[in-house]
C-alpha positions in Angstrom: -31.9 -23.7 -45.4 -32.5 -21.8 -48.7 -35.0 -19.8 -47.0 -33.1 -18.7 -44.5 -29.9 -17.6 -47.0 -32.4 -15.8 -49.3 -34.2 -14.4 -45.6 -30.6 -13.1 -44.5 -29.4 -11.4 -48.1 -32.5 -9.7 -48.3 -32.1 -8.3 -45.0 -28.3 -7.8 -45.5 -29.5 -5.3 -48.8 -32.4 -3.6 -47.0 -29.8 -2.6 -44.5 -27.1 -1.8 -47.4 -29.9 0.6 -48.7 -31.4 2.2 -45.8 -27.4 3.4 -45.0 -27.0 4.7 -48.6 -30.5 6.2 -47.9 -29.0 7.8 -44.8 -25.5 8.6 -46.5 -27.2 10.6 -49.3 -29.4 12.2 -46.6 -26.5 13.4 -44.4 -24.3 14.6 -47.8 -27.1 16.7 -49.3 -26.0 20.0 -47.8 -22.4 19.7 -49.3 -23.6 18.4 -52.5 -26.2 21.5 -53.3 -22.8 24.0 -51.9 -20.9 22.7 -54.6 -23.3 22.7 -56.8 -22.5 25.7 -59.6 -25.5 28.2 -59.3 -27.3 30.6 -61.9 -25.9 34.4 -61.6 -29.5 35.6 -61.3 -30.3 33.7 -58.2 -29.8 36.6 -56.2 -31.5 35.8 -53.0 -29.8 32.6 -52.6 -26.4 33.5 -54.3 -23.5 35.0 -51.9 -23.1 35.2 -48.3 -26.4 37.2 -47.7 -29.8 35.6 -47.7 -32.8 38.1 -48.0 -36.8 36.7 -47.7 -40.3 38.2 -46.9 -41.7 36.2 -43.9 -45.3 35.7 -42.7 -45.6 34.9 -39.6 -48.9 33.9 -37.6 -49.5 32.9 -34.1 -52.7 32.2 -31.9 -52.5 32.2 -28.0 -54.8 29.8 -25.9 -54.9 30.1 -21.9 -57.0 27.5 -20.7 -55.8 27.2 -17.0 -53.8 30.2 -15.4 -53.7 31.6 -11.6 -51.3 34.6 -10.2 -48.1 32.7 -10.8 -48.5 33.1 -14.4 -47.5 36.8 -13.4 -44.0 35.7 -13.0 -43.0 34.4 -16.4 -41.7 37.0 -18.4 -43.5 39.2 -21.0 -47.1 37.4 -19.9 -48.4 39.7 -18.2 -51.2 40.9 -20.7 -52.5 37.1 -21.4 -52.4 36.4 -18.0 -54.7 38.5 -16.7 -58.5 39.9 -17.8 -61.2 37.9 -19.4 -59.6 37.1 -23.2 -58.2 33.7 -22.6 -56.8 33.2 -27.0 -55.0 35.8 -28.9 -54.1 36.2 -32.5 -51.2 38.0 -34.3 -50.0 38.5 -37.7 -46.9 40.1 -38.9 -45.1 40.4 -42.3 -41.2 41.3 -42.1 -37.9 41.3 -44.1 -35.1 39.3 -42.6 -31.9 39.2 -43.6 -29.5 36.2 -42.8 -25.9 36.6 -43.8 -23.0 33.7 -43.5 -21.7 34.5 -40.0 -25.1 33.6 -38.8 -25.8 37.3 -37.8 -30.0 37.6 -38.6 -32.0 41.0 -38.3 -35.5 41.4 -39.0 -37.1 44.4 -39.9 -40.9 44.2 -39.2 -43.5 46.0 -41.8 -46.9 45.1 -40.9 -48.2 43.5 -37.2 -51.8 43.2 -36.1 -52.7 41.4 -32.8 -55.2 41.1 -30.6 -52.8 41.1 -27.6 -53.0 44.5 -25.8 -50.5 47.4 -26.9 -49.3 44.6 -29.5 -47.1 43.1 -26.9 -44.1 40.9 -27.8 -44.8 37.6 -26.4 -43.5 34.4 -26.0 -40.6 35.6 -28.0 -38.5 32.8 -26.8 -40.6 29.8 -28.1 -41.8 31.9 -31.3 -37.9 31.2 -32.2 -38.8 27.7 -32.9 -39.6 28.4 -36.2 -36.6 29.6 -37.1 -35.1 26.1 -36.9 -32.0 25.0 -39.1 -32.2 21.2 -39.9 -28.5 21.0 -41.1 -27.0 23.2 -38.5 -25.6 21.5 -35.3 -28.4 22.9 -33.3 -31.7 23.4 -34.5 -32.6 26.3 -32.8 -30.3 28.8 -31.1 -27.6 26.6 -29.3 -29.3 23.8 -28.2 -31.7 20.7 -29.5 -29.0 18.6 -31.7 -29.9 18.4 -35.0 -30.5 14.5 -36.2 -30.0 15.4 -39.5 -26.2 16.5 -38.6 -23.6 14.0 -39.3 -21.7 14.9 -36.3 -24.9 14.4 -34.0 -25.1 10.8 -36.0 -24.1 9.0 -32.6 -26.9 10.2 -30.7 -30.1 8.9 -33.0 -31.3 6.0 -34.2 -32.6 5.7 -37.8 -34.6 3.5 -39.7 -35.6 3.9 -43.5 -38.8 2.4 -45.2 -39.2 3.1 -48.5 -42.5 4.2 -49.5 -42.2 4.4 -53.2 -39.0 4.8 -55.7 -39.4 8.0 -55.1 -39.9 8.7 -51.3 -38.2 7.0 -48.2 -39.6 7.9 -44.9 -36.5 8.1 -42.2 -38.0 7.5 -38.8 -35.7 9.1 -35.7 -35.6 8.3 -32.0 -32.7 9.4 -29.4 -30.5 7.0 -27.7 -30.8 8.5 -24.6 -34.0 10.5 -23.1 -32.4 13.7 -22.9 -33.8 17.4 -23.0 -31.4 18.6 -26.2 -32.6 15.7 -28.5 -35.5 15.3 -30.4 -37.7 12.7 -32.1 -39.4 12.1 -35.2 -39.7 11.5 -39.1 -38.3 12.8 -42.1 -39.7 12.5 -45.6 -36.7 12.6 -48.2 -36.0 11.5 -51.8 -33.7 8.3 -51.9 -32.1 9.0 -54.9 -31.0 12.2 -54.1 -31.1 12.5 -50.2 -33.0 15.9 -50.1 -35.5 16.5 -47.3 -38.8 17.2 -48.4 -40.2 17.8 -45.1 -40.0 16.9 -41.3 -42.0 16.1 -38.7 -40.3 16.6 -35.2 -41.1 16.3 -31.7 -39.2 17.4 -27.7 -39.5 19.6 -25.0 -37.0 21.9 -23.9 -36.8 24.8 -21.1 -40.5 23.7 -20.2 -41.5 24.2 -24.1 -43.1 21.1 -25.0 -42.7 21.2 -28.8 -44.1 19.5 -32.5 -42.4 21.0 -35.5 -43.6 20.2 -38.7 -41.5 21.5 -41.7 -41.3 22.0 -45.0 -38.2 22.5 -47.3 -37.3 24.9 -50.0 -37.6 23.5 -53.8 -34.2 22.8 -55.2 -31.2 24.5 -54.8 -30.0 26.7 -52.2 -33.4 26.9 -50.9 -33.8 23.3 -50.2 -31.4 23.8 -47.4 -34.1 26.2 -45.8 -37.2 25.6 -43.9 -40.0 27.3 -46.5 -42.7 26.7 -44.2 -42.8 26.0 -40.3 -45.6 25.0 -38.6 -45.5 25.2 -34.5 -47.5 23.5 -31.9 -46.2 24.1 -28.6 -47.2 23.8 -24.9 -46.0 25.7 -22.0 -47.1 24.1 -18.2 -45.9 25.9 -15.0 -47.6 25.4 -11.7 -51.3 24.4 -12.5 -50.8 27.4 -15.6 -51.0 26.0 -19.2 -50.5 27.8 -22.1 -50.9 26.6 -25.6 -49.2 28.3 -28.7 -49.2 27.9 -32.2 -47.0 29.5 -34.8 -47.4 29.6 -38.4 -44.4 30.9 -40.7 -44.1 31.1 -44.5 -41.0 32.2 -46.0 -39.6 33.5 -49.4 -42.9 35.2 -50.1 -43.1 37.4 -53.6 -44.3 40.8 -52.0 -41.6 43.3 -51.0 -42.0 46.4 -48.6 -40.3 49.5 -48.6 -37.8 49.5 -45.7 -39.6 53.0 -44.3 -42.7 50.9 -43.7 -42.2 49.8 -40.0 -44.4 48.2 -37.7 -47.4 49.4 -38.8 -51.1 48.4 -37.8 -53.3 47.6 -40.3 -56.1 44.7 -40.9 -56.5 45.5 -44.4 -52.8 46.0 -45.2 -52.3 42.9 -43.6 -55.0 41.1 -45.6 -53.8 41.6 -49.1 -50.0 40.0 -47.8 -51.4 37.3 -46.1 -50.6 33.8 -48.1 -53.0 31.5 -46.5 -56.5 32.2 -45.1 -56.6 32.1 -41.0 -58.4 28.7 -39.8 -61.5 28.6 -38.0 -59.4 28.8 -34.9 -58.4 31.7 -35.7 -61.3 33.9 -36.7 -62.7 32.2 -33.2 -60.5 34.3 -31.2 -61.0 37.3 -33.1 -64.5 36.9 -32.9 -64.4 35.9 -29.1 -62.2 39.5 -28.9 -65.3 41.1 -31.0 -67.6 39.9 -28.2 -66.0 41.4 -25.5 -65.8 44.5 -26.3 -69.1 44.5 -27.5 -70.2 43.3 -24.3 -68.0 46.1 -22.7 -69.8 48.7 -24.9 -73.3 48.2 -23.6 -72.1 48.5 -20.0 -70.8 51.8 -20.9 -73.8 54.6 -20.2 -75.2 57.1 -22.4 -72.4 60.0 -22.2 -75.5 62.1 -23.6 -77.8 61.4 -20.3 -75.3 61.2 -17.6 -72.8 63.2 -16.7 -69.1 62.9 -18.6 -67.0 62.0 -15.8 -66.4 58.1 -15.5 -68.3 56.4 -12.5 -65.9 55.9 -9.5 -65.9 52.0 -10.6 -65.5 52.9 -14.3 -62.3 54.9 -12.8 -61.1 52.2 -10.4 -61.3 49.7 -12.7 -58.9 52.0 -15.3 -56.8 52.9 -12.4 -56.6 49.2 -11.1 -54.9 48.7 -15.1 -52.6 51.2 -15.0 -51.3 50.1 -11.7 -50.8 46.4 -12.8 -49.4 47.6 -16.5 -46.8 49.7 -14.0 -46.0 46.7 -11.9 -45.8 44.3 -15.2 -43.4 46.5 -16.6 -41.1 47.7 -14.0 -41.6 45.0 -11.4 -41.9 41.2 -12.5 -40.2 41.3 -16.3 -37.7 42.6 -18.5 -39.2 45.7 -20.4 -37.6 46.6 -23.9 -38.7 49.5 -25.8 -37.6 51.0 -28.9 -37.8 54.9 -29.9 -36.6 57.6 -31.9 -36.4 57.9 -36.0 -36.9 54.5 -37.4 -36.7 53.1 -33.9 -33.3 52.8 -34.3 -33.3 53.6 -30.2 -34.1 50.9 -27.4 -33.7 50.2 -23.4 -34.5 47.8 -21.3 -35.1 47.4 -18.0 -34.7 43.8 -15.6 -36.9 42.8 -13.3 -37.0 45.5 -10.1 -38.4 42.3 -8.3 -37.6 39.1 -9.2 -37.3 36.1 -7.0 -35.5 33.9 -9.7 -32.6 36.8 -9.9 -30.9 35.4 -7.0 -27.7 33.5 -6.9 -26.6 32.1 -3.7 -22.5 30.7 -3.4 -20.5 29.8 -0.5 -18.0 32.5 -0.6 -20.4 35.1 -1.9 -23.7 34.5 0.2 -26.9 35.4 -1.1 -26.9 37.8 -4.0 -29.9 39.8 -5.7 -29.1 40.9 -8.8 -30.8 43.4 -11.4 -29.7 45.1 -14.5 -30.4 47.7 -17.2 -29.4 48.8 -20.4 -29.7 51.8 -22.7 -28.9 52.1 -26.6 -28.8 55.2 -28.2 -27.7 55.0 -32.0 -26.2 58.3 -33.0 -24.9 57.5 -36.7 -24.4 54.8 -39.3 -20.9 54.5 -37.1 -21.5 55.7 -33.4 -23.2 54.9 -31.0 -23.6 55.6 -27.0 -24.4 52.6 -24.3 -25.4 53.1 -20.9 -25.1 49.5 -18.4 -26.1 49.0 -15.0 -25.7 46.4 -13.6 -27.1 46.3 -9.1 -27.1 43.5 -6.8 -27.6 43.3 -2.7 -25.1 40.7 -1.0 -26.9 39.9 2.3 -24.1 39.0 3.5 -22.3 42.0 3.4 -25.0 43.7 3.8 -24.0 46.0 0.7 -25.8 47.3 -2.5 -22.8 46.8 -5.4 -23.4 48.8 -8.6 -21.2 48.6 -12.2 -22.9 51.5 -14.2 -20.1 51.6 -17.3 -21.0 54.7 -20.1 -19.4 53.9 -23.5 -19.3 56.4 -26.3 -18.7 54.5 -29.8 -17.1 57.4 -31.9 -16.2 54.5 -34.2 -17.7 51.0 -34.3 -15.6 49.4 -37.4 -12.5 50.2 -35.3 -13.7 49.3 -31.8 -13.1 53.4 -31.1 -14.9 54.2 -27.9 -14.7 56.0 -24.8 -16.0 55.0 -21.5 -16.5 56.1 -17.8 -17.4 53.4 -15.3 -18.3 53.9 -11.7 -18.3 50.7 -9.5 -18.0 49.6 -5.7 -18.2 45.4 -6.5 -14.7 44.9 -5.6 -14.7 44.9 -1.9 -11.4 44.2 -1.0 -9.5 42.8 2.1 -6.2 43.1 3.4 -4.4 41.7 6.5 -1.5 44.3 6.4 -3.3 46.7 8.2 -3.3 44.5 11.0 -0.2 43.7 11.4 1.3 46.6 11.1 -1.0 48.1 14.1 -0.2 45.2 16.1 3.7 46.2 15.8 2.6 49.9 16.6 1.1 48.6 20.0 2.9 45.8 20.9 2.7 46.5 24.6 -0.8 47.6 24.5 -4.0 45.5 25.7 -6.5 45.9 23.1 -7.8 43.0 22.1 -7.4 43.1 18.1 -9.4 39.7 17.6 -12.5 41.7 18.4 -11.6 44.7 16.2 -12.1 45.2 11.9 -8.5 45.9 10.8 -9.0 44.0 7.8 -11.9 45.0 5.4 -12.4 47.8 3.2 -15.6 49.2 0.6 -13.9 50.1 -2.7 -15.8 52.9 -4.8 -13.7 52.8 -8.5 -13.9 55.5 -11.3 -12.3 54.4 -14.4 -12.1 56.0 -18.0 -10.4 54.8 -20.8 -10.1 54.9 -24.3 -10.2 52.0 -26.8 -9.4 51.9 -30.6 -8.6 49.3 -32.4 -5.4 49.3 -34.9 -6.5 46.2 -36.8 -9.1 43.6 -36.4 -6.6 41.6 -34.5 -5.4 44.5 -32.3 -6.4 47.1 -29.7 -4.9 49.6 -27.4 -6.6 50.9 -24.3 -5.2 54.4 -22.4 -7.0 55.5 -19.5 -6.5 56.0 -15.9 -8.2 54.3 -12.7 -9.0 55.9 -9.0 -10.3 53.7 -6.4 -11.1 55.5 -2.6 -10.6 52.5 -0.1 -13.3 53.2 3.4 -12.7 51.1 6.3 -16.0 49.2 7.0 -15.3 49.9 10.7 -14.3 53.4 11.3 -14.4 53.3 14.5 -11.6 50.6 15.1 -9.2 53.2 13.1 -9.9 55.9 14.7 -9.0 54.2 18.0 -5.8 52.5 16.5 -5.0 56.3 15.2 -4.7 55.0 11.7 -6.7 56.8 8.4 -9.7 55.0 7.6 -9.7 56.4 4.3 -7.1 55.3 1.5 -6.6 56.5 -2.3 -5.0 55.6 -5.2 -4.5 57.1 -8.4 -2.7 55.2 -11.6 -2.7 55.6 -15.2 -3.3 52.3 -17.4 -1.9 50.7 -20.3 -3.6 48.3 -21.9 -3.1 46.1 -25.3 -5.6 43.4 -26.8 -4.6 41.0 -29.2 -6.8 38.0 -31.2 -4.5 36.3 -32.9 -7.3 34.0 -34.3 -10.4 37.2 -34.8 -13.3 37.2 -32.7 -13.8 33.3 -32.1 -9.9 32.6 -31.5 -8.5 33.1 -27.8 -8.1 36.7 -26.3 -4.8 37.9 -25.1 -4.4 41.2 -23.5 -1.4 42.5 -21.3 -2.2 45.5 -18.5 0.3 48.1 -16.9 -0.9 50.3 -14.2 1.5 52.9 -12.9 0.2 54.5 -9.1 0.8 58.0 -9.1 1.4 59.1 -5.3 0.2 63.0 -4.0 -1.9 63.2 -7.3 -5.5 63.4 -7.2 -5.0 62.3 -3.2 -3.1 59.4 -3.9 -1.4 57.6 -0.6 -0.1 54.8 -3.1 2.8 54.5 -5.5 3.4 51.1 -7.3 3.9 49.6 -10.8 2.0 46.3 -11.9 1.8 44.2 -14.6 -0.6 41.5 -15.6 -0.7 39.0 -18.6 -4.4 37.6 -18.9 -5.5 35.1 -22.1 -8.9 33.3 -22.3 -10.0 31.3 -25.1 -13.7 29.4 -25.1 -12.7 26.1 -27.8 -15.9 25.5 -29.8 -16.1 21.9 -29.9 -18.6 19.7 -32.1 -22.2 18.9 -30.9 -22.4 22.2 -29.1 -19.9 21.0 -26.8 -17.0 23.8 -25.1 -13.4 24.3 -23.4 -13.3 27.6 -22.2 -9.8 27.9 -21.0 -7.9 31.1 -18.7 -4.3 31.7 -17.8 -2.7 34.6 -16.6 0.0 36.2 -14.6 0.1 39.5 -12.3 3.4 40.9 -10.8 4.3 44.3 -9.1 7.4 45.6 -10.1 7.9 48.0 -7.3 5.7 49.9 -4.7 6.1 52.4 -2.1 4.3 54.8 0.5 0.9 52.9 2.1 1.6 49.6 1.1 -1.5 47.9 2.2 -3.5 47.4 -0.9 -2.5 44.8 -3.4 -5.4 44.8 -6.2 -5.4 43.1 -9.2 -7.5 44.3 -12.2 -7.6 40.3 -13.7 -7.8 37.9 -10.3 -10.4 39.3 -8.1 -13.8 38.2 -7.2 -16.3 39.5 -9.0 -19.5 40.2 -6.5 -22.1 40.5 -9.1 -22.3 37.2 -10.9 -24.8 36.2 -13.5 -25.5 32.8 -14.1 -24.6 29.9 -15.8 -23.4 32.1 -18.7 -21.7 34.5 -17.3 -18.9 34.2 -14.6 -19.8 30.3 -13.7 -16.0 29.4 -15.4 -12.9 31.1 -15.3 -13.3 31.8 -11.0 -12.0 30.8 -7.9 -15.5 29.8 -5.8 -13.8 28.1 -2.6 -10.5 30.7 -2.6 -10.8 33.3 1.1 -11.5 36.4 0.3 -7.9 37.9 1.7 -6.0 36.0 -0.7 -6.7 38.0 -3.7 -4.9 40.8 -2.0 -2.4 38.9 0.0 0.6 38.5 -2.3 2.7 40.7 -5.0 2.4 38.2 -7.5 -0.2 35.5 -8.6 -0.1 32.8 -11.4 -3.6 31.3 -12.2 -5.2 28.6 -14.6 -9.1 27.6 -15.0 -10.5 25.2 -17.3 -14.2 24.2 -18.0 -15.3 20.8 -20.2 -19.0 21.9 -21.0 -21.5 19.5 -22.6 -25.1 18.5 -23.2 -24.6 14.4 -22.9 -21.9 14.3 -20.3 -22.6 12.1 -17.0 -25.9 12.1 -15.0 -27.7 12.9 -18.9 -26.9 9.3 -19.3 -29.3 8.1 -16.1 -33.0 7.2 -16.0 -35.3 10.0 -15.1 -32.3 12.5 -14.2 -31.0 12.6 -17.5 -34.0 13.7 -19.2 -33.8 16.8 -17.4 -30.0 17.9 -17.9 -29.6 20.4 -20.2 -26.0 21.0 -19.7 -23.1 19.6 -17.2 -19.4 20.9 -16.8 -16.3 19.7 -15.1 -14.2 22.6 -13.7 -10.5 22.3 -12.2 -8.0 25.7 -11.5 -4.8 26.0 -10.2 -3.3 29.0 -8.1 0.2 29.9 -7.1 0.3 33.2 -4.5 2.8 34.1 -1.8 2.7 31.2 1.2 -0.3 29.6 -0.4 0.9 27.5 -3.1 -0.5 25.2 -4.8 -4.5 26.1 -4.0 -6.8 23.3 -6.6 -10.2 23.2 -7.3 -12.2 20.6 -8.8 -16.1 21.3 -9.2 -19.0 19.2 -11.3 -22.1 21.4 -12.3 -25.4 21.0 -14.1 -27.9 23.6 -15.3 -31.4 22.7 -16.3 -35.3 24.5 -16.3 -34.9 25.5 -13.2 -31.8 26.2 -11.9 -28.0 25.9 -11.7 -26.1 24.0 -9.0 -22.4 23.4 -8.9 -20.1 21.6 -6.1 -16.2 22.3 -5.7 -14.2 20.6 -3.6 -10.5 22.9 -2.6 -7.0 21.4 -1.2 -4.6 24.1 -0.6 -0.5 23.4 0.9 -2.4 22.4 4.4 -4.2 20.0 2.6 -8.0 19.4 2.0 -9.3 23.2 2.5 -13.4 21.7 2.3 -16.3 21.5 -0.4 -19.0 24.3 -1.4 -21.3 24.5 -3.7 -22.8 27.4 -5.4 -26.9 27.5 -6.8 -28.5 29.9 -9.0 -32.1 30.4 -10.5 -32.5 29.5 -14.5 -35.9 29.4 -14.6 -37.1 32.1 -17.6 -33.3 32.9 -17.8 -33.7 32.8 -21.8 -37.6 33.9 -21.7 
């Protein structure tokens, strides 16, 4: 009986201890910020952290066939004979409190053709931030967190006085948590280093890490070592990152990108492995091999051989379809490279969206950056799609001018024909016209019309709270049957021409909700315009940060018109309409109507609207066997809409993204009851490659 007293008490104080253990752990981070610092720790002192990084990465291909071709930026190691690659680069990055990072690169050797950025995506891995939420980017909750606390298990097991090893498993098999063990000191709860383990967006994943010395430092990851594995469709790809931090030797900022062995030689803090020098010599080998095919340019004549030529035209024709065909292309130019573009896919079978109301939908887009000053800058968008169901090409290309980027000062000019609009007033007023005739209207297009827009406006910001916007809008309206007008004697052609007032307001800043009220004033017999109207709308949107990277993205607004006259056919809202180019699960997949007809965005002179969106990682099916270890993220949706003779319209939709793609369902009930269920599926797969 003794026994078993002493047996409990000493397993009541292990327990006691391995939570004080844990305690300590999860309180290190607010111990070392109160902690009073010395006034010559400069790099780790203020909002602005400043470090010299090495990083090192080595590229193994062992099994690859043509569908390796579609994963972005892989082009270059998925074709030719080289199956490993080897890079090196030395940069400055610079990490301030907001979270904002840039990285200005120095020095980068590689044996990867053209020095090609790949596998950007998974190089970001070792950037990871143990006492963030997420460890890298927004997803993979952190264990050592407290707020993630309820998703791990710990146990502690002292190895010495002075070093407790803290081993980590998730409650529930899900993609966004990891496994592992931590090394810490138990009298202090710092982390000496970490050993962690997942797989995520097809990433399989070992991280092994460790911390800065004490201080500020030991809040950062000093050194990162990467093992990752990438498997898609009988390809595997095997990557492995080295990156050292807080390294003594400091560039000149006008030393950019440059390639060079030896520079790289004498910054280089640890020697490469034999892995390493494997692939450079396996690189060597080839091109030696190449160089004794090549014939004596002395005793032949200096024109390549037609195979010689093929073979060189053969890789300029893949490079061409690499680059403007199967993946994004970026490129920077100009003084200090301070230029870029880039370019999505021309083809692209994962850029397709498919929806109930919208059909099918291929989507592309491009973007170019043009920095003209330390304060201005000029941004060209374009952003294409095909709706097969329309059968229509829709285009937003939006040119912005920033004359003065601390005060939001910019001028653009947008040209767009997305917003294919409907209207049912048309119609009727025909039908009154020929009462006694016998045409047979059900077989006729009354209804539809293709909306080309031009818009310019000018935006400045009064405070960092507040902004006006003054422009003007003109929208020509085409029937999408001609022919139908022309035999009802009716235009097929309608204009409208309206100045625009428009005021933003954040009460919160940036991360609080967005409030912005719209006046548009129709202008009739200038510029062509057949409509004269005055409308107002009231719009606010506000996406709630919640803990453990979970989100309430919230919208409500209001649109009224306060008088109209001439054609009054058209009824367009600049806040509630559909918006034909959607893209993805992070883009327009909240805040939308997906079940609402097409005619009711145009069918009334006033609208009130709400949408709200619960999104998490650990929601509902993340909790099942087998399913929920590939959820990455669900979401519950519901809006509300009040029009003329259509009030209330409800939707309620569940949605899940994960590796591959995005599916949501919705289910409508409208005043004549339950209006029917849709669903809506897009392609993630690569999304965030």
């Amino acid at each position: 009986m003794i026994g078993l007293v002493l047996l409990l008490f000493c397993i009541v104080e292990v327990q006691a201890q391995s939570d004080e253990v844990l305690q300590r752990m999860f309180e290190w981070p607010r111990q070392v910020s109160q902690q009073p610092w010395a006034a010559d720790e400069d790099s780790l002192h203020g909002d602005t952290v400043r470090s010299n990084v090495y990083l090192k990465y080595h590229f193994n291909v062992p099994r690859r066939n043509f569908t390796m071709l579609t994963i972005p930026n892989l082009f270059h190691i998925a074709h030719g004979e080289q199956r490993e690659f080897l890079g090196e680069m030395y940069s400055t990055v610079v990490a301030t409190k907001r979270r904002d990072v840039s990285s200005l690169c120095h020095v980068h050797v590689s044996t990867i053709r053209h020095r090609r950025n790949t596998l950007a995506n998974v190089r970001d891995y070792v950037s990871v931030r143990p006492y963030e939420s997420t460890l890298v980017g927004d997803h993979l909750l952190s264990p050592f967190r407290p707020s993630n606390r309820q998703f791990y298990r710990y146990r502690v097991e002292m190895v010495d006085s002075a070093t407790a090893t803290v081993t980590i498993t998730p409650r529930l098999f899900n993609t966004q948590l990891v496994s592992g063990t931590a090394t810490i000191d138990p009298t202090t709860g710092r982390m000496l280093c970490a050993c962690l383990e997942g797989e995520y967006d097809m990433i399989r994943f070992r991280l092994d890490l460790t911390m800065g010395p004490d201080g500020r430092a030991s809040l950062r990851v000093q050194r990162c070592d990467l093992a990752a594995t990438v498997r898609f469709i009988g390809n595997k790809l095997t990557a492995q990152f080295t990156c050292i931090s807080d390294l003594p030797t400091t560039l000149s900022p006008t030393l950019v990108n440059v390639d060079s062995i030896e520079l790289m030689r004498q910054l280089r803090p640890v020697p490469l492995s034999p892995t390493d020098l494997h692939a450079i010599a396996y690189l060597d080998s080839l091109n030696a091999l190449h160089a004794d095919e090549q014939p004596d340019t002395l005793a032949v004549d200096t024109l390549p051989r037609r195979s010689e030529w093929l073979k060189h035209t053969g890789d300029a024709v893949w490079d061409a379809i690499q680059d403007n065909m199967l993946s994004t292309l970026h490129a920077n130019f100009g003084n200090a490279e301070r230029h870029q573009f880039s370019v999505g896919p021309i083809f692209n079978p994962l850029y397709f969206d498919y929806s109930k109301s919208r059909g099918l939908i291929y989507r592309t887009k491009m973007d170019f950056y043009l920095r003209m000053g330390h304060n201005s800058r000029l941004q060209w968008e374009l952003r294409g799609g095909y709706a097969f169901k329309d059968h229509l090409i829709y285009f937003d290309t939006p040119m912005t001018w920033y004359f003065n980027e601390r005060r939001n000062g910019y001028l653009q000019v947008a040209v767009a024909n997305g917003n294919r609009i409907s209207t049912s007033d048309v119609l009727e007023q025909v039908k009154q016209m020929h009462r006694g005739d016998t045409i047979d209207f059900d077989r006729m297009n009354l209804s539809y019309f293709k909306d080309l827009s031009f818009r310019t406006t000018l935006n400045y910001g009064f405070s960092s709270r507040l902004s006006g916007q003054l422009g003007f809008v003109f929208h020509r309206r085409s029937a999408v049957s001609k022919y139908d007008f022309n035999l009802v004697g009716k235009p097929n052609v309608y204009h409208t021409f309206a100045p625009m007032l428009e005021l933003t307001w954040t009460p919160l800043g940036r991360r609080g909700p967005v409030l912005t009220a719209d006046y548009e004033q129709g202008l009739r017999r200038v510029f062509g315009g057949d409509i004269g109207y005055s409308r107002c709308e009231f719009d606010g949107q506000w996406i709630v940060p919640l803990h453990c990277t979970r989100t309430l993205s919230l919208r409500a607004g209001v649109g009224f018109y306060l008088s109209k006259s001439g054609q009054r056919y058209f009824l367009d809202y600049a806040y509630f309409r559909r918006n034909n180019l959607p893209g993805g699960w992070n883009d327009d997949w909240s805040g939308e109507f997906e079940l609402l007809r097409s005619e009711w965005y145009n069918a009334s002179d006033y609208y009130v609207r709400f949408n709200g969106t619960y999104e998490s990682p650990l929601l509902l099916f993340c909790r099942m066997p087998w399913i929920g270890a590939l959820m990455e993220r669900e979401r519950i949706y519901f809006s509300a809409l009040a029009v003329r003779n259509y009030f209330p319209f409800v939707e309620f939709g569940y949605g899940f993204t994960n590796r591959l793609c995005s599916v949501a369902t919705f289910f409508a009930f409208s005043p004549h009851g339950y209006e029917g269920f849709g669903f809506k599926f897009g392609f993630e797969l690569f999304s965030d490659w």
